[in-house]
N, C-alpha and C positions, 0 to 999 in steps of 0.2 A: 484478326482478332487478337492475336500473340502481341502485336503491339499496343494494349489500350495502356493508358499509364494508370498507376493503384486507383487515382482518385475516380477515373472513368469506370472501373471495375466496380468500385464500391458505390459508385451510379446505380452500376447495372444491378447489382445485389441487391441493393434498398431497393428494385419494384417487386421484389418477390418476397425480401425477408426484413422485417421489422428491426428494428433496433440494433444488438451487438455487434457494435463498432468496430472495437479491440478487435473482435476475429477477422469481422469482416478487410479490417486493414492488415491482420496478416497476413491472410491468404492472399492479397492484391501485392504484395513486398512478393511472397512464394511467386507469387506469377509471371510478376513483374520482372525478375533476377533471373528468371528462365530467359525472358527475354534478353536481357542485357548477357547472360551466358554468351549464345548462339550467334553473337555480332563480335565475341572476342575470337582471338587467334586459337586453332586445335589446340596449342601447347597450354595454353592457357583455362582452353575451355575443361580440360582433363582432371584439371587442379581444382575445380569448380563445383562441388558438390549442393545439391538441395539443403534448406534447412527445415526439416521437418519440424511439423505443427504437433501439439497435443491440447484438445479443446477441452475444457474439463467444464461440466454444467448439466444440471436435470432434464431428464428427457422430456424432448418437447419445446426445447426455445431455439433450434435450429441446426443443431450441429451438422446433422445428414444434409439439410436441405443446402447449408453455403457450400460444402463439399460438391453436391451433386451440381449446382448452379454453376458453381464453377468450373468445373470439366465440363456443362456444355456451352459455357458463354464461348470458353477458348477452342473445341471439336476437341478437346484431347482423349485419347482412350483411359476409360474411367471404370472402376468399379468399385461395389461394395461388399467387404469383409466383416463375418461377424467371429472377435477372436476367438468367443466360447465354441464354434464350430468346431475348431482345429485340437489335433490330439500331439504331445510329443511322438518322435520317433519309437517304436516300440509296441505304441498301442491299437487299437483298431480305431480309426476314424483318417480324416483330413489331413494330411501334411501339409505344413505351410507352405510351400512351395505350389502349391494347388492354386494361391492365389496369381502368383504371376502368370501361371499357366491361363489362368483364367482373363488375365490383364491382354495378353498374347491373343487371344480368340476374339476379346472385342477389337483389340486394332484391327485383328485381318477381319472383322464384322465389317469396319466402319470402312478401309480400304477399298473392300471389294464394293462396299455402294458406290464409293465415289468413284471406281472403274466401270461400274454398270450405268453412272449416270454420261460415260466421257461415251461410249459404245451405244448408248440408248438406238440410235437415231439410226446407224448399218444395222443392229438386231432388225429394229422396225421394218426397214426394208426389205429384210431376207425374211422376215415372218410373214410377210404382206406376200411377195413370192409364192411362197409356198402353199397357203391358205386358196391361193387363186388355183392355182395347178393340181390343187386339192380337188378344188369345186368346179374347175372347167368341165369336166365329162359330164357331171350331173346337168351342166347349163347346156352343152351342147349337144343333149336329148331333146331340151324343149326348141331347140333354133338349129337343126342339122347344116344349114345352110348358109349362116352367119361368118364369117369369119372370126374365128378366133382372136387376134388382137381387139377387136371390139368387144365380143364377149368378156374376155380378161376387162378388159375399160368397166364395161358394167359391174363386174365381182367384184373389181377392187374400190368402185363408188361406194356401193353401195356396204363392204366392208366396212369403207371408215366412217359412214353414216351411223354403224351399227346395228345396221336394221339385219345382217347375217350373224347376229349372236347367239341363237337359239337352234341356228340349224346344228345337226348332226353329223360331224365324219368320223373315218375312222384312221387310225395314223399309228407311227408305229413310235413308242415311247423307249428311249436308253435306261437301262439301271443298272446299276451294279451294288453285288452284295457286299454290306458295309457294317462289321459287325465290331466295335471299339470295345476294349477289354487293357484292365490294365498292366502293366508290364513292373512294374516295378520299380524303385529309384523315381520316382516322379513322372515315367515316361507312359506314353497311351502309344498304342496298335492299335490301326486300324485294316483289317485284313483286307478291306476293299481299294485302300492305299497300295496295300506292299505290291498286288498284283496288277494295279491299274496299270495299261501299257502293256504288258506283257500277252496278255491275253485280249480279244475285242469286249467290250460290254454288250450282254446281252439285253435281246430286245423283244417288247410285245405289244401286238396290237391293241389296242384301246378304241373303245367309243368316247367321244367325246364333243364337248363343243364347241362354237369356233373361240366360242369366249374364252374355255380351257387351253383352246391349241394354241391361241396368242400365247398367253402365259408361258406352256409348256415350250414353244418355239422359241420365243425369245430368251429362256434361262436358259436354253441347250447352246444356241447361237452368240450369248454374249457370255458362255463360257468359255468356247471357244476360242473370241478374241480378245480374251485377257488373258493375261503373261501370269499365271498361279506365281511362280517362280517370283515375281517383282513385286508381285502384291506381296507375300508370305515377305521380302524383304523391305519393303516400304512399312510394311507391320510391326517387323519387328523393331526397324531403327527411331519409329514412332512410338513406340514403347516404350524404351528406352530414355529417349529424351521428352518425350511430353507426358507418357504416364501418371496417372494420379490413383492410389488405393488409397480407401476410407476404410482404415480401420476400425469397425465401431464396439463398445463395447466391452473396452482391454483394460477398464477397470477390474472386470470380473475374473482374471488370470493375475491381477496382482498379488502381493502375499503370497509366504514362503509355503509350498508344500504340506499339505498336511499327511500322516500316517497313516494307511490304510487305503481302503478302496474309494472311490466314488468321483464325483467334477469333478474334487479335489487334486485329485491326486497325480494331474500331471499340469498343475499350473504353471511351476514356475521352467516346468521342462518344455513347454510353449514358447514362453518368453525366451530362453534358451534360442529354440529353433527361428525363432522371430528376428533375432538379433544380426545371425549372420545376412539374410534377406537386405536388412533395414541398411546395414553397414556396407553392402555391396559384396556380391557373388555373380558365377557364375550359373545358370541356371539353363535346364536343358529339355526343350517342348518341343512337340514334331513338327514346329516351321522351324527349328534349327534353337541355337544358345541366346541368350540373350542375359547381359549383364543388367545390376541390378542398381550398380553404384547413382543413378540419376534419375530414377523415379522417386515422386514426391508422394510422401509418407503422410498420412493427417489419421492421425489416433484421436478418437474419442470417446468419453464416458464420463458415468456419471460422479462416479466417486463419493458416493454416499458413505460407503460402507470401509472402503477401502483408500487411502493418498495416494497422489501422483509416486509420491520416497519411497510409495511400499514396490513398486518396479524396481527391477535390478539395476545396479548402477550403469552396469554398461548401457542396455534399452534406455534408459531416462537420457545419457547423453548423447544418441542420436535424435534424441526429440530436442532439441534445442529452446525451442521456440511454446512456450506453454501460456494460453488463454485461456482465461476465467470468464466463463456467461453469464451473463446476469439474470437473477430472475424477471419472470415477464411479469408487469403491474396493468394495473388496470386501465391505464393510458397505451399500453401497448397490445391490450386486449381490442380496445374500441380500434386501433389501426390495423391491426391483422384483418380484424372486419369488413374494412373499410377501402383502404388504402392498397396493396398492394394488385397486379394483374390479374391475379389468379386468387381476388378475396374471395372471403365463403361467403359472402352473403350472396356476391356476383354468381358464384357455384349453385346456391343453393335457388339464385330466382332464375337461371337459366334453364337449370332442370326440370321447374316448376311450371314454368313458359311452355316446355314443349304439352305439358295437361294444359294451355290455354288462362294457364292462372300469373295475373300481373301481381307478383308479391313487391310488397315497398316495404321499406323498416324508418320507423321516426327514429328520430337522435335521440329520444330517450329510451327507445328499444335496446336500440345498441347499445345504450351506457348502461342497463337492468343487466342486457345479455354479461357483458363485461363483466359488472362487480358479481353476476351467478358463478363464473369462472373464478375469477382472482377469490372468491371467500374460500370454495370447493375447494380449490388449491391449497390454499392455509389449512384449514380444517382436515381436508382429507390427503391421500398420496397427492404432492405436485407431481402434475402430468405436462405442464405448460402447457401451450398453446392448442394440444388434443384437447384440453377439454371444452374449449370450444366448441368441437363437432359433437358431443357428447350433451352438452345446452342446448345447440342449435337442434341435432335429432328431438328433443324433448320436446322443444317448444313446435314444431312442424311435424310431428308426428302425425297428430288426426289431420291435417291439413293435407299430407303426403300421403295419406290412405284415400280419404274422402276423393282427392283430384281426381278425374276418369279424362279429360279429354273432350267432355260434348258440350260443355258452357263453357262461355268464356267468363270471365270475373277477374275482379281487382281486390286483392286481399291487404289490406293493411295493419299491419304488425306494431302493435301501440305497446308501453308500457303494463298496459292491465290485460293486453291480450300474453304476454310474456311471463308475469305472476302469475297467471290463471292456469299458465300450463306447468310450471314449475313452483309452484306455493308451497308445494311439501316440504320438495329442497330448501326454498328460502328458510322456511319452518325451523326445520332441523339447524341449520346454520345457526340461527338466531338463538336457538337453544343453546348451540354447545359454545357458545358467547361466553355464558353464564357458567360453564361447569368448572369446578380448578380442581 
């Protein structure tokens, strides 16, 4: 996937998100230059730093969703920051540095599946063992006389049949006490870490069932035969070079400091602590350091209230790369509808489906729904594209109560059926037309 070229990326982005171009093509450039990175020589790759994004546009016309789509079109380890979270050094709350820590934990998340998926198949085997040798004594009460290897033959048929998932044994489960607390400087203890090894983990019997013991058998066994050590370092050098943070939000930290107490008053000491992160540092998590100079950066907000210039100059010059969103119209209301994988109207007649109800929408449903969105928008806060769901609940409301499940029916969703549930709103709209 690291190899798709921008235009294939921006393929892939249009089945989920409508319209903005411009981002959608920077981010496929960001992706893209990782690629071409990773094929140049070390010496050169060193010299090669990310050119971070900052999307600037009202909430609701995509910014979250191209970021997210993007880290999973590519598998890279992703997350999302909200910078009003974070406190300067000093104060009580979040240190920036929380987020790489956090960046670190999804790698070694996404590492260890893809260890447990290479292991699946020896776990199976040795849970399948076990489960039998479990349940031999209880079968060879009912047949004293049988031989064993045939009995085993039966327990393990009829195991994968699944017809032994409700039976009851009793087994003995590992735990150890794991009690995280923080240390300070960035760093987490965990007390059940420092002593793991040194002392055995303690152990207790359980009831359980075979359907539990699978589970519990195979996390213990495909612990075992993963290397912690390779994953923790395949995490972290994944982090490093494929990471992606979404900063969202970092409008609201713009603007100089204000006097006194309150949100205010450690904004610009944020940005501050943001900046060394952004520019590349060293940083220190309990799978080991991890630099910071080559994860890719995408800051977004709304910028209502506040300008990209009112961030400090240094911050603004690590965002190199700055994108304006367009607002969403009402041609882009009727494709959000419509048009993408995951439309809401697809959402909303799937969920409707399992009550037995065939909901349809005419084209002039959806072009009513649309301009109820794009006026709402004008008239009142733009939400983008949320307001959508916000029409769409109005209008399926009694239809979403009423469903139960024991008739089946076909509901079709017209234009007068659409007014008749939302006439108030149009109402109001149509009034404040008129106000100056």
């Amino acid at each position: 996937m690291m190899e798709l070229t921008p235009k294939q990326i921006v393929q892939e982005l249009d089945r989920y998100i409508i319209g903005q171009a411009e981002a959608k093509k920077a981010v496929a450039v960001a992706l893209r230059n990782r690629y071409r990175r990773s094929k140049l020589p070390l010496a050169e790759q060193e010299e090669i730093t990310p050119k971070n994004i900052i999307l600037k546009g009202p909430t609701g016309v995509g910014k979250t969703e191209i970021a997210r789509r993007l880290a999973k079109l590519v598998k890279a380890p992703f997350i999302k920051v909200e910078a009003t979270k974070f406190t300067e050094v000093g104060y009580v709350g979040r240190d920036v540095e929380s987020m790489i820590r956090d960046l670190v934990e999804a790698a070694v998340h996404m590492v260890k599946e893809e260890r447990l998926k290479d292991v699946e198949y020896k776990a199976t085997d040795i849970m399948e063992t076990r489960i039998v040798n479990m349940l031999l004594p209880i079968y060879k009460q009912s047949a004293p006389d049988k031989a064993d290897a045939l009995i085993k033959e039966d327990i393990l048929s009829e195991l994968r049949a699944g017809r032994l998932d409700n039976v009851t044994v009793e087994m003995e489960v590992a735990f150890a006490p794991k009690i995280d607390m923080p240390a300070g400087a960035g760093m987490e203890i965990s007390i059940g870490n420092i002593f793991d090894g040194m002392m055995p983990k303690r152990k207790k019997k359980r009831r359980v069932t075979v359907k539990e013991a699978r589970e519990i058998i195979i996390q213990e066994e495909s612990d075992k035969l993963i290397d912690a050590d390779s994953v923790n370092s395949e995490a972290i050098k994944r982090a490093e070079s494929q990471g992606i943070i979404f900063i969202d939000e970092i409008d609201k930290i713009a603007g100089a400091a204000k006097k006194g107490s309150g949100p205010d008053v450690s904004r610009e000491g944020v940005q501050r602590d943001i900046l060394p992160i952004v520019e590349g540092c060293n940083v220190q998590t309990k799978y080991g350091m991890i630099r910071t100079d080559y994860i890719l950066f995408i800051a977004a907000g709304a910028f209502h209230i506040s300008k990209v210039q009112d961030l400090i100059p240094e911050l603004q010059g690590r965002f190199p790369v700055k994108v304006e969103l367009d607002n969403l119209t009402k041609d882009d209301f009727v494709k959000i509808l419509t048009q993408p994988d995951n439309a809401i109207i697809r959402q909303y007649a799937s969920m409707l489906g399992v009550d037995m109800v065939d909901l349809k929408f005419t084209d002039e449903a959806i072009e009513t729904i649309a301009s109820i969105a794009e006026m709402e928008n004008n008239t009142n806060e733009n939400i983008g594209a949320r307001r959508l769901h916000t029409v769409m609940e109005k209008v399926l409301e009694q239809l979403s109560f009423e469903a139960c499940g024991e008739i089946s029916q076909e509901v079709i969703i017209d234009k007068q059926y659409v007014e008749s549930r939302v006439g108030n709103a149009m109402m109001s709209m149509n009034i404040k037309k008129y106000i100056i």
